[in-house]
Residue frames as a rotation matrix with the C-alpha (Angstrom) as fourth column:
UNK 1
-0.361 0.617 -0.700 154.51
0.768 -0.229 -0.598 74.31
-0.529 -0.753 -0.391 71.82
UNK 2
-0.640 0.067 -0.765 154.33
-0.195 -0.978 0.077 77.23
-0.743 0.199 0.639 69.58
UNK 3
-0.805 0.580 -0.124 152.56
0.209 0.473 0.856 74.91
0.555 0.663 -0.502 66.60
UNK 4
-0.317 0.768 -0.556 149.69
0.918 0.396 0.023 74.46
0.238 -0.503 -0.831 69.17
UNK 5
-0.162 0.266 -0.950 149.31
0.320 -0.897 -0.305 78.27
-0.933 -0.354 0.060 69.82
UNK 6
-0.936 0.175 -0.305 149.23
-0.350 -0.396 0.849 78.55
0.027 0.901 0.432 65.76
UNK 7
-0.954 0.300 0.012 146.84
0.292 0.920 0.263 75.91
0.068 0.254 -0.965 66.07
UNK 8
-0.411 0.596 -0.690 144.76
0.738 -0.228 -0.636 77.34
-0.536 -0.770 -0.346 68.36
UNK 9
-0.783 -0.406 -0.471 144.93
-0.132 -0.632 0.764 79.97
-0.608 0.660 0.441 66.17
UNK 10
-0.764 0.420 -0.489 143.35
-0.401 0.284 0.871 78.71
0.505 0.862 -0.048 62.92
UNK 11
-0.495 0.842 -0.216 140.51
0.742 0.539 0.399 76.59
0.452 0.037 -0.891 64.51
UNK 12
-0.339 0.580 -0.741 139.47
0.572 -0.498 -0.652 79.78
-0.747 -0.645 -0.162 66.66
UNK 13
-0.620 -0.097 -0.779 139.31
-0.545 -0.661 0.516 81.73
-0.565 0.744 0.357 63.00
UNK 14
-0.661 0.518 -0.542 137.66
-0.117 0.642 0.757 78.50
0.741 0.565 -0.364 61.20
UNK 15
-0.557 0.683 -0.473 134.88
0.814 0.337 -0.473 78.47
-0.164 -0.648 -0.744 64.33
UNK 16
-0.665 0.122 -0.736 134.31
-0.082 -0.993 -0.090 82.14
-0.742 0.000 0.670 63.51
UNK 17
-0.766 -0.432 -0.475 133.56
-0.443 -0.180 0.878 81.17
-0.465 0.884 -0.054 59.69
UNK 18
-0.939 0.246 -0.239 131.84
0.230 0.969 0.096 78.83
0.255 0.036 -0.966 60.57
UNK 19
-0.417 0.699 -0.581 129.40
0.719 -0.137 -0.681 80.38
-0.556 -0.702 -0.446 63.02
UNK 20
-0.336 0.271 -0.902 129.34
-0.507 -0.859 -0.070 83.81
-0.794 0.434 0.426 60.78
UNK 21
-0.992 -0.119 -0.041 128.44
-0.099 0.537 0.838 81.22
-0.077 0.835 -0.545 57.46
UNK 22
-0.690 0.692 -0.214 125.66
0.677 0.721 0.148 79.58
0.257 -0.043 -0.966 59.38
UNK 23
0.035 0.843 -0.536 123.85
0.243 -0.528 -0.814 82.93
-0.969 -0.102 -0.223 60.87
UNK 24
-0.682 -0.342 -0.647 124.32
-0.327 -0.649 0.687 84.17
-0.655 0.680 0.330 57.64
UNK 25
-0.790 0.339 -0.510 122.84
0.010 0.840 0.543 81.40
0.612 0.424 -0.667 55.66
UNK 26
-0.605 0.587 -0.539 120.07
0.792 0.371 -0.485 81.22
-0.084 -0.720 -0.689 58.72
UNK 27
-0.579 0.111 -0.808 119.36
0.281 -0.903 -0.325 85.24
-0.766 -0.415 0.491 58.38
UNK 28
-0.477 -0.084 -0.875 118.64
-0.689 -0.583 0.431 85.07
-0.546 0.808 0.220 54.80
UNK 29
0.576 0.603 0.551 116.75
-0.365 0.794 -0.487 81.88
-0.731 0.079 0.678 54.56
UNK 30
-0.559 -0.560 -0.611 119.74
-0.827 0.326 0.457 80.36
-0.057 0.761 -0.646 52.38
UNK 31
0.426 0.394 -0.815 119.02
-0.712 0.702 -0.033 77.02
0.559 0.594 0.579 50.78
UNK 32
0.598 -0.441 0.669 120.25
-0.340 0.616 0.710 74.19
-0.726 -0.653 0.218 52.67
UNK 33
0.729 -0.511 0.455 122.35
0.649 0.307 -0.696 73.24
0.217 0.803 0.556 49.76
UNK 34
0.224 -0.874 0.432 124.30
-0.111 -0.463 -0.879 76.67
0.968 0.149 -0.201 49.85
UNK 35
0.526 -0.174 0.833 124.94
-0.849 -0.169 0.501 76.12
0.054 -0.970 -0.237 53.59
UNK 36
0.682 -0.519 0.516 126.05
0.210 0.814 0.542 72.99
-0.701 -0.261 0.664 52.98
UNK 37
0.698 -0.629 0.343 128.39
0.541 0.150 -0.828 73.83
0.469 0.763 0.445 49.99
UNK 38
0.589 -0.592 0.550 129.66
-0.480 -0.804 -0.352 76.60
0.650 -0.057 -0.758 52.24
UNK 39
0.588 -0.288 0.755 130.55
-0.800 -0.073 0.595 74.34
-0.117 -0.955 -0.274 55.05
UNK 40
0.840 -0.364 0.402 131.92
0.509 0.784 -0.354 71.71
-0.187 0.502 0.844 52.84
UNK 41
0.614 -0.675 0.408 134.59
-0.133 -0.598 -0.790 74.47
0.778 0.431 -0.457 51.68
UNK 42
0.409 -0.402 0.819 135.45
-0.892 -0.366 0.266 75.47
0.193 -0.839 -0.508 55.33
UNK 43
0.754 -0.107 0.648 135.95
-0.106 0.954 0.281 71.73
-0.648 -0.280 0.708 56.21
UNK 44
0.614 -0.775 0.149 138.46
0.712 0.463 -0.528 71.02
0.340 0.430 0.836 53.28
UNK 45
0.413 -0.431 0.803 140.13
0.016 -0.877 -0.480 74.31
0.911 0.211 -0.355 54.31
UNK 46
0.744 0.067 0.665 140.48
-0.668 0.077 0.740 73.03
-0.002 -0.995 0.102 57.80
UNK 47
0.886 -0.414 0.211 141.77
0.431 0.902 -0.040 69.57
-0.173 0.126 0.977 56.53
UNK 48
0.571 -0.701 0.427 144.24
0.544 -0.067 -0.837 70.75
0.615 0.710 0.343 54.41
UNK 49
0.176 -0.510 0.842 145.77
-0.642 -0.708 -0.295 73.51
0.746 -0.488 -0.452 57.00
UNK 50
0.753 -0.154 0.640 145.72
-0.528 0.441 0.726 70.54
-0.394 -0.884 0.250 59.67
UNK 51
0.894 -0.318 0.315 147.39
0.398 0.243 -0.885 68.49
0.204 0.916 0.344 56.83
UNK 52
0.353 -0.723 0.594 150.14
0.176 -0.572 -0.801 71.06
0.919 0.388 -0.074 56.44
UNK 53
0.542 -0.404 0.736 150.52
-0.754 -0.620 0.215 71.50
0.370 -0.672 -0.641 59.98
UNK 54
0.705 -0.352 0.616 151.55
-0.261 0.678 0.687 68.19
-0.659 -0.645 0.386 60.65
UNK 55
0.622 -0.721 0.306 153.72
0.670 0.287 -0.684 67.27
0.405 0.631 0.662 57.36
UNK 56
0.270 -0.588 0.762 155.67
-0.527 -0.753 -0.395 71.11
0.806 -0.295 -0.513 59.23
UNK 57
0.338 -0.264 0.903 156.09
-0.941 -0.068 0.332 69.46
-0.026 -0.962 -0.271 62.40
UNK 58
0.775 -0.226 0.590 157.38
0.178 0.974 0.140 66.42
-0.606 -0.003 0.795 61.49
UNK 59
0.520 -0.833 0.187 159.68
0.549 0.158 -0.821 67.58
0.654 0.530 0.539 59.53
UNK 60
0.434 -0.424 0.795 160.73
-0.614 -0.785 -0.083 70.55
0.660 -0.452 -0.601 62.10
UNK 61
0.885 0.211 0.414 160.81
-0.383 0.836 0.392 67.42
-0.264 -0.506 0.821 64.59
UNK 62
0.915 -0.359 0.183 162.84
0.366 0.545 -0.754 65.29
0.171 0.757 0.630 62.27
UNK 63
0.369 -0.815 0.447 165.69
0.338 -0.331 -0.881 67.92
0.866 0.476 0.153 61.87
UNK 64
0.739 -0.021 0.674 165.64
-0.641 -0.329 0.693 68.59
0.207 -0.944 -0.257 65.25
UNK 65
0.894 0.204 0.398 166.33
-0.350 0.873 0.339 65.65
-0.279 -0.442 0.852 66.28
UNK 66
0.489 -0.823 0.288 169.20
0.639 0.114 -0.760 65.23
0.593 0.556 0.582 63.78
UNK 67
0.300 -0.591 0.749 170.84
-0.208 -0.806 -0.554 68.38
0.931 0.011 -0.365 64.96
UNK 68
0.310 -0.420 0.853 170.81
-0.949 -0.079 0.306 67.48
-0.061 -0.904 -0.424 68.43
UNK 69
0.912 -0.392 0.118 172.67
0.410 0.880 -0.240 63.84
-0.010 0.267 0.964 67.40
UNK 70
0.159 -0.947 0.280 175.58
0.763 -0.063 -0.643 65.56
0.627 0.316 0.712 65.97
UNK 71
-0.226 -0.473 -0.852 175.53
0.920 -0.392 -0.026 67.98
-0.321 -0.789 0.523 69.10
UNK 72
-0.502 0.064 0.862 174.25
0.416 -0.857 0.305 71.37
0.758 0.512 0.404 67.40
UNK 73
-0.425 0.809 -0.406 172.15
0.121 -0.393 -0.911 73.58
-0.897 -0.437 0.069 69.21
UNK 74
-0.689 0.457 0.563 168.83
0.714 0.293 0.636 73.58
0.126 0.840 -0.528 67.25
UNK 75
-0.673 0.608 -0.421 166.00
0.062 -0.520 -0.852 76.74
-0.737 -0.600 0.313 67.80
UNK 76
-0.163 0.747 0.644 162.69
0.887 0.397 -0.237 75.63
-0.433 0.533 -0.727 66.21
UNK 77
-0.891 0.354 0.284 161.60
-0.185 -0.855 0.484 78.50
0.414 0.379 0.828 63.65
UNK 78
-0.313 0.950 -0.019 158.23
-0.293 -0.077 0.953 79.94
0.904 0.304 0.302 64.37
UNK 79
-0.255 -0.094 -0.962 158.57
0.682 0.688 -0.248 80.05
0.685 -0.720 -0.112 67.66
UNK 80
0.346 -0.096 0.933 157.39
-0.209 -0.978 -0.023 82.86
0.915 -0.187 -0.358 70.00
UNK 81
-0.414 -0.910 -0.030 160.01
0.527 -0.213 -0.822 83.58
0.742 -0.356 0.568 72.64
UNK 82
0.762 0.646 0.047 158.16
0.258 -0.369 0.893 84.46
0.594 -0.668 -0.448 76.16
UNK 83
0.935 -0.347 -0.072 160.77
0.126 0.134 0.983 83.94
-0.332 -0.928 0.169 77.97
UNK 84
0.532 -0.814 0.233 164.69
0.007 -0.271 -0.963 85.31
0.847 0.513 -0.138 77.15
């Protein structure tokens, strides 16, 4: 659950970027080239951080999963703790 609040996270920050890119680029009569090159960037930067968030949760997953087999107790890292 706490992935999905990172999540949230990063795409509200990469909508920002996005939005501040394009008035930018709109304000200033950019080229449609740089507007695309800029939004090409943001886009692999997106991929790559979705990317990384799943290869993390699958493994976090993964070892879970192990730990509770052999009976451990297991507390996901990166987690934020509302409740105690």
């Amino acid at each position: 659950m706490s992935l999905t609040y990172y999540t949230f996270i990063v795409i509200t920050i990469s909508l920002f970027l996005v939005l501040t890119s394009v008035s930018l680029a709109v304000t200033t009569n950019g080229s449609t080239n740089e507007l695309k090159n800029t939004l090409d960037t943001l886009l692999s930067i997106l991929i790559s951080l979705i990317l990384f968030k799943l290869v993390l949760q699958s493994f976090v997953v993964t070892f879970a999963a192990i730990k509770a087999y052999n009976g451990e107790h297991y507390r996901y890292p990166f987690t934020i703790r509302v409740l105690r």
